[in-house]
N, C-alpha and C positions, 0 to 999 in steps of 0.2 A: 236425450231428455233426462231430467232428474227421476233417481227413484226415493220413493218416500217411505221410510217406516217410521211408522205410529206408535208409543205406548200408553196408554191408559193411565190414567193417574192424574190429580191436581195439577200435573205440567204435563204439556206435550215435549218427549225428548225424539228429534227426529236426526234420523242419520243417510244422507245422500252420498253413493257413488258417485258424485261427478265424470262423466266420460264426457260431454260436449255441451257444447251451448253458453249462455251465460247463468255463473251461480250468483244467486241474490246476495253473499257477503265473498270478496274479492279473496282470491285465492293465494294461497302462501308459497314459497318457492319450493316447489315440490322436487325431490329427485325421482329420476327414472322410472326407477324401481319400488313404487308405493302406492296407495292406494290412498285421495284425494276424499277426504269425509268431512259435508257440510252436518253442524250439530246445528239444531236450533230449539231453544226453549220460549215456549209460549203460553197460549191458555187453553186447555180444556175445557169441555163442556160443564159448564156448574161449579166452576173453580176459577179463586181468586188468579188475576194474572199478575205476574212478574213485571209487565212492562206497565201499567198502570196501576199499581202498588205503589205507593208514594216512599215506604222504606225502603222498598229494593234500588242498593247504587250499585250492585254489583253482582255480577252473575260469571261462573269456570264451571270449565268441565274438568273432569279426569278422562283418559281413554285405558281402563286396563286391559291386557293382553289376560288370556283365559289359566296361563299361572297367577295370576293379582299382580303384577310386575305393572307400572304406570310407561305407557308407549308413547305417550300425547296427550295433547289438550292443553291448555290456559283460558287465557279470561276471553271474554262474549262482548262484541260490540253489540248496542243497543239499537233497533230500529221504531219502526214505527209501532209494530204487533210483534215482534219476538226479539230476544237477544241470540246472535246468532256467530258463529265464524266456520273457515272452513283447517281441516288440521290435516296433515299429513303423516298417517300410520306406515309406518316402516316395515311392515309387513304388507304379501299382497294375499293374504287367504287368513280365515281363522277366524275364530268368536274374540269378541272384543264387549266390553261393563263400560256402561257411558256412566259417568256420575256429576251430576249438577248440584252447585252449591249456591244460595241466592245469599247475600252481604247487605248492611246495612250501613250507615255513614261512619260507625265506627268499625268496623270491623265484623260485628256480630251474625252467627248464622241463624237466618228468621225460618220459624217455624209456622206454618200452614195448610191448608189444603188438607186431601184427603191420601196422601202421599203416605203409607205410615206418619202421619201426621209431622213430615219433615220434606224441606223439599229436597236434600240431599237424600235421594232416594237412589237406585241403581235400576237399570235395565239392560239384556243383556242383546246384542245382534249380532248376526253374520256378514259379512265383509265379503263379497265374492273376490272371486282370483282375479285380479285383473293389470296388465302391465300398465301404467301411467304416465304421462308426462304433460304435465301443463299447458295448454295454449295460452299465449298470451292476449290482451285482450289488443282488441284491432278496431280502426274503424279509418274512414277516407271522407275526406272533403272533398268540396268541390273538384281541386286538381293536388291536392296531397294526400299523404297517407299519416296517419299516428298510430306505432305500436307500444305496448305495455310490458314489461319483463315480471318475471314472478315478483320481484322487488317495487314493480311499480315506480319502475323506471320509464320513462316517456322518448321513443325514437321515431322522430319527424323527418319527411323528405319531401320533395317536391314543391310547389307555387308557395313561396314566402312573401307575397306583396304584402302589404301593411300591416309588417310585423307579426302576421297571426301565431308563428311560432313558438314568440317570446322569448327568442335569443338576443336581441336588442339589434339585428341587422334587419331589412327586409328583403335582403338579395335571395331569388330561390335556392336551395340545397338540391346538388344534384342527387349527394350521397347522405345516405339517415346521417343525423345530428342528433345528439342526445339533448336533450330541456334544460339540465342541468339541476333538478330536485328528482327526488323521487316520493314513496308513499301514493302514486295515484293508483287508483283503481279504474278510475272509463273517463277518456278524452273522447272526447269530437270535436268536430268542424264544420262550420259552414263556407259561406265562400272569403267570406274577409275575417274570421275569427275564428279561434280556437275555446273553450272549454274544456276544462279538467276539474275530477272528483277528485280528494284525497280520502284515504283511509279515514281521517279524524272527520269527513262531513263538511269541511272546507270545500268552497268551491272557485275557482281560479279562473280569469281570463286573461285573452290578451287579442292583440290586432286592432281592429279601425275604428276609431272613435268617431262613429258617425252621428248625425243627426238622428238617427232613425232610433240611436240608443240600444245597436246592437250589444254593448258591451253589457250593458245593466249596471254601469257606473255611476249614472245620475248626469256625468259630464261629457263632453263631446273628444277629450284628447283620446288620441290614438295611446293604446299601451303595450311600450314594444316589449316589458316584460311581463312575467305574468301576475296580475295585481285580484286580489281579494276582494268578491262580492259578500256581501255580508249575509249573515245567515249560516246556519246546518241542515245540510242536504243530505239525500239518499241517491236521486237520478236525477242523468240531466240529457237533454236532446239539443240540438241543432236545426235549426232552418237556414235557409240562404242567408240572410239578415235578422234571425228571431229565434229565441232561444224559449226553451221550456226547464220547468225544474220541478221538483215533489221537493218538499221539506221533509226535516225528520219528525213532523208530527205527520206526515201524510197528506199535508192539503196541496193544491196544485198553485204554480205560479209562473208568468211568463212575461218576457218584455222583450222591445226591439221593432222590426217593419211591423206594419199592422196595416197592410194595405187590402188583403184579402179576408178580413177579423180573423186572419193565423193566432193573435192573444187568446182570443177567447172571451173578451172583457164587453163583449156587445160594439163594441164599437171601432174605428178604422182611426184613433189615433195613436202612434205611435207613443212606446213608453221604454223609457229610457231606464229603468229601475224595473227589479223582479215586481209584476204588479198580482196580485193573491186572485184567484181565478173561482169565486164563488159557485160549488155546484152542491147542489143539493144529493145527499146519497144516503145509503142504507144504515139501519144502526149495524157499528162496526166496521163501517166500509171505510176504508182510506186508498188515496192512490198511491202506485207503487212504483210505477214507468213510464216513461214517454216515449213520444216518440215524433220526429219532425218533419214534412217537406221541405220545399221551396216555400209554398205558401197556405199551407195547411197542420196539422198536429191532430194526433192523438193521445189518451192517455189511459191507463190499465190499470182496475184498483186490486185490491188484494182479495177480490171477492171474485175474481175473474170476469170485473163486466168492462165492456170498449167502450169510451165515449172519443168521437169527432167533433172537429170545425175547421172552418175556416175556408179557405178555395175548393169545389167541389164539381167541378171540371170534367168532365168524362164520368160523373160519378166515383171518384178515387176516396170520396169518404167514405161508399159502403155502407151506406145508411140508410138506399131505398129509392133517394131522388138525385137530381143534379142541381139543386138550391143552395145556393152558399149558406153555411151556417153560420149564425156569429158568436153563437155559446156554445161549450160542450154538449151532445149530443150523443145519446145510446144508442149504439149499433146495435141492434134488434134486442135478443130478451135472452141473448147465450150468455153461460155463466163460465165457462172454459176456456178462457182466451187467456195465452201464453206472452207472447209479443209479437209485435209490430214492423215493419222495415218501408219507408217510404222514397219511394220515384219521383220522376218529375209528373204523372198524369198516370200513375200507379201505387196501390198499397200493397202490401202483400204480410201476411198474418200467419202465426201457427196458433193449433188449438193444443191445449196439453194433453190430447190422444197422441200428437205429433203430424195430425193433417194439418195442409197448408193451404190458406184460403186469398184469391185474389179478388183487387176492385180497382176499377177505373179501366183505363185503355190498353187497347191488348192489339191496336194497329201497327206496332213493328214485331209481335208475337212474344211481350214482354211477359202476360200473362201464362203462355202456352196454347192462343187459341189464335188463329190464321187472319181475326181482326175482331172487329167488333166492340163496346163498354158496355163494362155491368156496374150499376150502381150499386149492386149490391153484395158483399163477401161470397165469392163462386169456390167451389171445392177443384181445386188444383190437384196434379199427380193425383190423381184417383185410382186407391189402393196401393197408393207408398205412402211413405210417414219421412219425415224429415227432423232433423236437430238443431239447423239453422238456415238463416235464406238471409237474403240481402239484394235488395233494388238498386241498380243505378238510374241514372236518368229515362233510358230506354232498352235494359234488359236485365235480365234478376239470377242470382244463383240461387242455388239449392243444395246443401249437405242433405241426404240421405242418411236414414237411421243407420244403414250397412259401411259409413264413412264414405263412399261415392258422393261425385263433387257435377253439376249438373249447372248449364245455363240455357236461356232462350232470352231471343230479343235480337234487337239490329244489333251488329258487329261490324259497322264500319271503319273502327279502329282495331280488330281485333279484341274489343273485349269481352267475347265469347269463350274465348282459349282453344278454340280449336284449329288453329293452325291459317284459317280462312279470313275471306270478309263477305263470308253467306249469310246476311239473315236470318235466324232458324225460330218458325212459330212454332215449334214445339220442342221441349227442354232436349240437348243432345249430353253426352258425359264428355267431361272435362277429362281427358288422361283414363287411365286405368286403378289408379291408386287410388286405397278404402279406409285412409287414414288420415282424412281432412275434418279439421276441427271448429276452424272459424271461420268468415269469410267477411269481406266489406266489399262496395262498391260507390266506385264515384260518380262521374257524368258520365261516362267512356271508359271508364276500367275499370280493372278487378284486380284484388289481392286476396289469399289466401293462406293459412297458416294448417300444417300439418300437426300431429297429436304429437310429434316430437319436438316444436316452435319451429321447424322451417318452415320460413318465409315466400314466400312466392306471388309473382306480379304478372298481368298480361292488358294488353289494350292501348288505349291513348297513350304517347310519354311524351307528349309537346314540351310538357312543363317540366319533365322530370320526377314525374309521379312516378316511376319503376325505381328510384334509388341508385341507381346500379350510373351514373354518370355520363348516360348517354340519353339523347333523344329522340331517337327513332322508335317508331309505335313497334309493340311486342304483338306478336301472333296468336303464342304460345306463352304458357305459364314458362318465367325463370324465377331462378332461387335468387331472392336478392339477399342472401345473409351470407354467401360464401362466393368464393370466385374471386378473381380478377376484376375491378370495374373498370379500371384505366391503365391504360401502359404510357412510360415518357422513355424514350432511348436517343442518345446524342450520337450512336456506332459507337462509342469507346463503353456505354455503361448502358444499365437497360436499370427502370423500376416500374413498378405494380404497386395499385393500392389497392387494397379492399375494398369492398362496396360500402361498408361504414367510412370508410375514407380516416379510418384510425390508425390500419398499418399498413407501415410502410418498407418493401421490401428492393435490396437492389442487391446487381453486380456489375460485373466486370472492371475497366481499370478503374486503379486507389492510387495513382503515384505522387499526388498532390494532395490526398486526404478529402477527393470530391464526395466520397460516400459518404463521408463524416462520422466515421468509427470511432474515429482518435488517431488511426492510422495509415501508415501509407502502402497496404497489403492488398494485391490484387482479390479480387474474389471470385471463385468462379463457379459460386452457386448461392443464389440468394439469402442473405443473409436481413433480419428488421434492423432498419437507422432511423434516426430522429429520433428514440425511444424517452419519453418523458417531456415532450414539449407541445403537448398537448394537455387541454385543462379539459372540463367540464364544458360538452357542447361544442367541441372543436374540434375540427378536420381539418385534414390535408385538401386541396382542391386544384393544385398545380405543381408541377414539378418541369423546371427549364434550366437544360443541362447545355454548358459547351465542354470543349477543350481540357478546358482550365477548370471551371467552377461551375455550382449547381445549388439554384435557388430550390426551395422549397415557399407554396404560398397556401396559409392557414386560411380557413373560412371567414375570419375577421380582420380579415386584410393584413395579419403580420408577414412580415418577411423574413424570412433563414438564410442562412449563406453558407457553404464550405468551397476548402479548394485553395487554388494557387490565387494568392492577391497580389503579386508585384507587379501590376500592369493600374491599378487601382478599380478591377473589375469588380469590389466586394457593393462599394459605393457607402461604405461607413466613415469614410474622410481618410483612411489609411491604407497602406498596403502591406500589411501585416496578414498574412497566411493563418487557417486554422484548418483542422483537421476534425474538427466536433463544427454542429450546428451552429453558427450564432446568429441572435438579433438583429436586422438591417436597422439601426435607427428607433422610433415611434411611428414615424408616418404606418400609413394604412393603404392597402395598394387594393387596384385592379386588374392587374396584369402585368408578367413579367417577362424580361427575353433574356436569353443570358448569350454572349458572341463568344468567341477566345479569345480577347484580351477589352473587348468591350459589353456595357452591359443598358439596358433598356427598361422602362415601365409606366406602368399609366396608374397614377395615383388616385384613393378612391374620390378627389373631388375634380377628376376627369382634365386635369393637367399632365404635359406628357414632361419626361424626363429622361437622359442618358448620361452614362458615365463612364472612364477608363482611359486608353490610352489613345491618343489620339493621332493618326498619318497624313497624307497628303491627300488621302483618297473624299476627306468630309465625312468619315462614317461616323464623325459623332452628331452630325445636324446639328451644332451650335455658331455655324460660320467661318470656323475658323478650322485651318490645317494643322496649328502647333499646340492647340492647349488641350492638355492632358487633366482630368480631372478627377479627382479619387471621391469624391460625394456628387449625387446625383446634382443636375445641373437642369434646370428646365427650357423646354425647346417652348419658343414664341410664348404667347399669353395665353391663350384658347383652354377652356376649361370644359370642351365637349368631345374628347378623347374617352373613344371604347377599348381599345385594343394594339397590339404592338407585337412584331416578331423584327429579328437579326438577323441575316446571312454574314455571311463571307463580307465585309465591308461595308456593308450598308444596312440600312432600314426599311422599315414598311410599318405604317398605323394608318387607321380609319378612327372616323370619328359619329356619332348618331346622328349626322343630317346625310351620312352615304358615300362621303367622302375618302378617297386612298392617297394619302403621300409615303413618296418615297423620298429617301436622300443616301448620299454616299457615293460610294464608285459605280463608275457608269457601264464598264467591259461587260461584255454579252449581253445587252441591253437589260443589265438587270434592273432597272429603275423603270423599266416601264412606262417614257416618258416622249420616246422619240416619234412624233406624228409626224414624222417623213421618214418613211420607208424608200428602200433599205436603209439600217442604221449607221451611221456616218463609220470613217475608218478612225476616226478621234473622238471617242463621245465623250460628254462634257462629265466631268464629276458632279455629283449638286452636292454644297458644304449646309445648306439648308434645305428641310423641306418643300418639294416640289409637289403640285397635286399632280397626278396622270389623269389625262384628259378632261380638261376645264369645262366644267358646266358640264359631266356627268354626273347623274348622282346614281353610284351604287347598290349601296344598300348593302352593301355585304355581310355575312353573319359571323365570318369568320377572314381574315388572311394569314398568311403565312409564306418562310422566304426560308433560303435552304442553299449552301452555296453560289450560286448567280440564280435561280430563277425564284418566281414570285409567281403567287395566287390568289384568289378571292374566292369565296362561295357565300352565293348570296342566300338571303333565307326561304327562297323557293328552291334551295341545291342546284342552282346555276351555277359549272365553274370556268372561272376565264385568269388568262395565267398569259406570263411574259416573262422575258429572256433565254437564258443557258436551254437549249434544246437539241443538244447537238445528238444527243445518244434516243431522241423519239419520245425523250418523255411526257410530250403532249399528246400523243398518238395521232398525229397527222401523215403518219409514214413519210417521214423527211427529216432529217437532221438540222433544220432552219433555227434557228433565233428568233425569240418573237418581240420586236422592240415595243411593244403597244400590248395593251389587254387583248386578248383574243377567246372568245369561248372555244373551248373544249370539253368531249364529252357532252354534245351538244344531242339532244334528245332525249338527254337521260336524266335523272333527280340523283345528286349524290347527295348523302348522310356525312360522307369523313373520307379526306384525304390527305395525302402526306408525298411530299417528295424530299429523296432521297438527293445524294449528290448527284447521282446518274439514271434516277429508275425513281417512278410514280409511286402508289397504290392508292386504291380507291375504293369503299364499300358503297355501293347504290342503295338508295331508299326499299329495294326487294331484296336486300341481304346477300347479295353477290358481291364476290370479293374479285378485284382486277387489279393488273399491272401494266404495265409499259416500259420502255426502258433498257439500260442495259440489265445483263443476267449471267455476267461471267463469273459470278460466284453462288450463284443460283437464289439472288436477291430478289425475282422478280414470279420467283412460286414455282415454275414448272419447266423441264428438262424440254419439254417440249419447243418452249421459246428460242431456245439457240441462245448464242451468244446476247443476241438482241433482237429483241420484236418494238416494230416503232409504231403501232398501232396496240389499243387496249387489247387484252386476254385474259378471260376468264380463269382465277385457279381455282378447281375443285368443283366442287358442285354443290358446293353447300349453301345456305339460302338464310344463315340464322348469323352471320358476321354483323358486328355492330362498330369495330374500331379498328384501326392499324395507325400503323408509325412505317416508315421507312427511315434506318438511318444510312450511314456513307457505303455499306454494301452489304447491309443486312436488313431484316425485315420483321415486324412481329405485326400478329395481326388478334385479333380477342372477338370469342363467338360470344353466343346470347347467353351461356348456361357460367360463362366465367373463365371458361380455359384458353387459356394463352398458348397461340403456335407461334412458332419460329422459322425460318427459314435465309438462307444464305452463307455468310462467311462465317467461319466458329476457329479459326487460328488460336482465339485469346478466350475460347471459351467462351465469349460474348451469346452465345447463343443457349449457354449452359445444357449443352447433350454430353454424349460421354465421351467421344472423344473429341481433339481438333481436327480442321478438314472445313467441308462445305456441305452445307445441308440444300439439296434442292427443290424440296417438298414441305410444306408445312408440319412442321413436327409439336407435339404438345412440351410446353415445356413444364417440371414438374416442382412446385414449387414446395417447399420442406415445410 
């Protein structure tokens, strides 16, 4: 909570510790070690004010340190009732002389008040000891997150459907993406649009240009960047499809669905435009904050009184009854209400003592109570006090005055953070750590920012709400701002990106310039490549290595290249080698495969393509055995291509109706195609693509091909897999070939799997990591296996694994918190331990 000191005088000059919660003027980039102090100047009792004073244009403070020495302070943006900002003293203890200066259109200092008859007056306060560090501001949509840097810099991840992010794509971001402006101080989300404040009182949208007039544009186009509502703001909220706002004079205003009178406006039609929300209020009273559901809103004037409307469901307005309101509405006759956070059939409230009060339904124990609705604000944690809270759909956190981090509600997905999927009707602790600052929650999960800006995420990640580039729901809070989110390894080189998906880290061999240094120098300990080929809002999001050469694919479809090109594998029209990154073309891709001496992709308007050097075998699927191609080349006409991987000779793409063809060499039934078993002792090459098994439709979410054998995993983590099996790596304990799809793994839900030349791995939707396979260099995790186990085996016992790779006889696998293990051959260092040899355990690998 804020603390308030008052002085006396024609102005009130007040100075706030900030330690948690949200401060009324957006906070400056603080370092570590300082002490965060909101100033605001206003009006006193019997004394002209500053902010309705028609000469005052301008209003600074000084901060002097208790030698007269100036530590801080500048100029005071303007609100509704005070001029206000927050400054950061470079000290963390001491008396500190606030001194205010009010300005007139030229320049002039106005005199007034009862101030020694000047409003440059002094007053002097004490500063307690305190170590600092900024939270940034946080909030979650529907199934995304948006966080704020002290700069006011905006970083989005997760469900990008119709644009909401405003990066001009609408494909989701696994990994946070930067906005590409900064100066915001509070973003939100609803389910198809975004909203951002800036500092200047700007307010910004972007996403679906609906009928319903979500955006508040007047017109129905979608805006995939972010385009200016007109007007000057102070706060703004979100609904599913309906937005709320306070102006900088105070009054309220809202537009968008208006199916439940969520407006406010009396009545249930939709308004496309902020429409001005007439309520009648106290002399002095203006609003301050809002706050949104699905199909309801609040809003909080600066005199501390609630008004509701809108859907009133369970009773979640708190207002006494369960009768839809259609105008704002006062929540009883309390003058102390702090802010808001709303659910889907839930509100939940602090009071500025710091108790926190619930309404509406409390049948999955969102409220803290075993079932039951109260239509009216109920006193929650009775006898603790809180700093912040945040509702999801159906369960709510709770920060603690002591920084203890608290939820209750269903946990279906994990977004409780406790490890479980218990339901808990009464609030359990999140962790043991007392240094949680912010929090937000979506439908199904939760995010969290610690007092030092880590980040951290737990619950749903269908969509890719955790950042971190993987899908599989979280248990357990992880840090999505550090770590490892992805590994890509071909056995000859390994890379990792970061969870921002900005750096990019690799090693092992250089001899053709695939890292893209500039040079041709092995490395045998991770070194950042790609350095500078990322702008504003842009990531890395794939990386497909072979032999020869190694794509890099940017979030806006560009493509990179380095490596050996005399084969024509670059697919720029030449065969000209480079040793630095370069540009594949203009086009804009969906996915890439890179072979050794051939290359593959599926462009973003879902056309498929290949290129390079062409054999007898057909692995280029263009028809033909002799023509070699050095720029990409398109396979058939079909423009409903998802996805595409390369083995050894051949190919493998699916397309969005379900579909898998294969083409290329046929040897160990890599093509997947032969519906007469056993597979002939000649099997046919295909020079075009072939579907495997007519008139199945798949549905796969994923496939992938890997020396001879070939896989699929559908989007229930069904996996079914054909050819090369000779070493068990189906785990059917048999050395067979499988000429046709066949599931494996059948009972189980896989998340991610990868096969190696000779040896599986696979993480299960419970976080267990397996292999199969051979293990003669102890690629398959544990000493145990022997040479080769042809049935799946557990490595370890850990239960938090999200990803692996397998490459020709090594292995890397990445848990939930970011750390990369390794395990198998390390001759070339590829596994970067300390010496060469064979690793047969998972080892952490350490990344500089």
């Amino acid at each position: 909570m804020r603390k308030t000191i008052l002085m006396a005088g024609a102005l009130v000059l007040a100075a706030f510790v900030v330690s948690c919660g949200t401060p009324l003027i957006p906070a400056a980039d603080l370092s570590p070690a300082s002490a965060a102090v909101e100033v605001v100047v206003g009006q006193a009792d019997g004394a002209r004010s500053v902010v309705s004073d028609p000469l005052v244009t301008a209003v600074s403070v000084e901060i002097l340190s208790a030698t007269g020495a100036q530590v801080g302070g500048g100029a005071l943006t303007k609100g509704p009732t005070y001029w206000g900002a927050i400054f950061d003293i470079p000290e963390t203890g001491g008396t500190y002389t606030f001194v205010a200066h009010a300005y007139d259109t030229s320049g002039q200092l106005l005199w007034f008040g009862t101030f020694d008859q000047l409003i440059s007056g002094s007053a002097t306060v004490t500063v307690p000891v305190v170590a600092f560090t900024p939270s940034p501001g946080l909030d979650a949509g529907t199934y995304h997150s948006m966080l704020l840097d002290g700069n006011g810099r905006a970083t989005l991840w997760g469900d990008n459907s119709s644009y909401k992010f405003g990066i001009g794509v609408n494909t989701d971001q696994k990994v946070p993406v930067l906005s590409g402006t900064d100066g915001y101080v509070k973003m939100v989300g609803g389910s198809q649009h975004t909203l951002g404040l800036k500092a200047d009182g700007s307010l910004w949208v972007s996403g679906w240009g609906s009928s319903y007039g979500t955006l508040g544009l007047g017109a129905t186009t979608t805006a995939q960047v972010p385009t200016r509502i007109a007007g000057t703001w102070i706060d703004v909220a979100a609904g599913d499809l309906h937005s709320l706002a306070v102006a900088s004079d105070g009054t309220l205003w809202a537009w968008g669905w208006n199916s439940s009178y969520q407006i406010g406006d009396g009545t249930m039609t939709n308004r496309t435009v902020p429409t001005f929300i007439d309520v009648t209020l106290q002399a002095g009273e203006v609003f301050e904050r809002v706050a949104a559901g699905r199909d309801f809103s609040f809003a909080l004037t600066n005199q501390g009184r609630l008004y509701a409307w809108g859907s009133n469901s369970y009773g979640k307005l708190g207002v006494g009854d369960y009768s839809t309101h259609y105008v704002p509405t006062l929540v009883g006759a309390d003058t102390d209400w702090e802010s808001v956070s709303c659910g889907y059939s839930h509100a939940l409230a602090i009071k500025t003592s710091g108790a926190v009060y619930g309404a509406g339904s409390s049948s999955d124990g969102q409220l803290g109570f075993a079932s039951g609705s109260y239509n009216a604000f109920t006193l929650l944690l009775s006898g603790d006090t809180v700093s912040a809270l945040a509702a999801g759909d159906y369960h709510s956190l709770f920060i603690k005055t002591d920084g203890s981090l608290w939820a209750t509600g269903t946990n279906d997905y994990g977004q409780l953070g406790d490890g479980t999927l218990v339901k808990r009707t009464a609030p359990i602790r999140v962790g043991s750590g007392t240094n949680w600052s912010r929090i937000a929650a979506g439908d199904d999960f939760s995010v969290a920012v610690e007092s030092g800006g880590t980040t951290w995420f737990w619950g749903n990640n269908d969509r890719y709400q955790s950042g971190l580039g993987y899908n599989t729901d979280v248990l357990s809070p992880v840090n999505i701002a550090s770590g490892v989110a992805k590994v890509f390894s071909s056995g000859l080189r390994t890379w990792v990106l970061d969870a921002a998906g900005t750096t990019l880290r690799a090693w092992g061999s250089n001899s053709s310039g695939q890292l893209g240094l500039g040079d041709s120098v092995n490395r045998v300990v991770p070194v950042v490549t790609a350095a500078g080929l990322l702008g504003a809002g842009e990531s890395w999001i794939q990386v497909s290595d072979s032999g020869s050469h190694a794509f890099l694919l940017r979030n806006d479809g560009a493509l990179y290249v380095a490596g050996n090109n005399s084969a024509g594998t670059f697919g720029d029209g030449s065969t000209t080698s480079s040793s630095t990154f370069i540009r594949v073309g203009t086009d804009t891709w969906l996915d890439i495969a890179a072979g050794y001496s051939h290359s593959a992709g599926v462009k973003s308007d879902g056309t498929l393509w290949v290129w390079g050097t062409a054999d007898a075998t057909g692995k280029l699927g263009n028809g033909t055995s002799s023509e070699t191609v050095s720029a990409p080349a398109q396979i058939g006409t079909a423009t409903n291509w998802v996805g595409v991987d390369i083995g050894e000779n051949y190919g493998v793409a699916f397309n969005s109706v379900g579909e898998i063809w294969t083409w290329g060499e046929a040897s160990y039934c890599r093509l997947g195609n032969d519906d007469d078993p056993p597979y002939p002792e000649e099997p046919v090459d295909q020079f075009s693509p072939v579907r495997i098994h007519d008139g199945v439709a798949w549905q796969p979410a994923s496939v992938g091909a890997d020396f001879a054998s070939g896989w699929a995993r559908t989007a229930a983590g069904e996996m079914y897999g054909w050819g090369y099996g000779y070493y068990g790596q189906f785990g059917f304990n048999n050395w067979t070939n499988q000429p046709v799809p066949i599931r494996f793994l059948s009972g189980s839900t896989v998340s991610r799997f990868s096969f190696g030349y000779y040896h599986s791995l696979t993480v299960l939707s419970d976080g267990t990591l397996w292999s199969a396979g051979n293990n003669r260099d102890g690629e398959s995790g544990d000493p145990a296996f022997g040479y080769e186990h042809r049935t799946f085996g557990r490595i370890g016992t850990g239960t938090n694994w999200v990803d692996t790779v397998a490459g020709n006889s090594l292995s890397f696998a990445l848990d939930a918190s970011g750390e990369l293990w390794a395990f198998g051959t390390n001759l070339s260092f590829y596994l970067t331990t300390a010496a060469p040899g064979h690793v047969l355990v998972p080892t952490v690998v350490t990344l500089p």
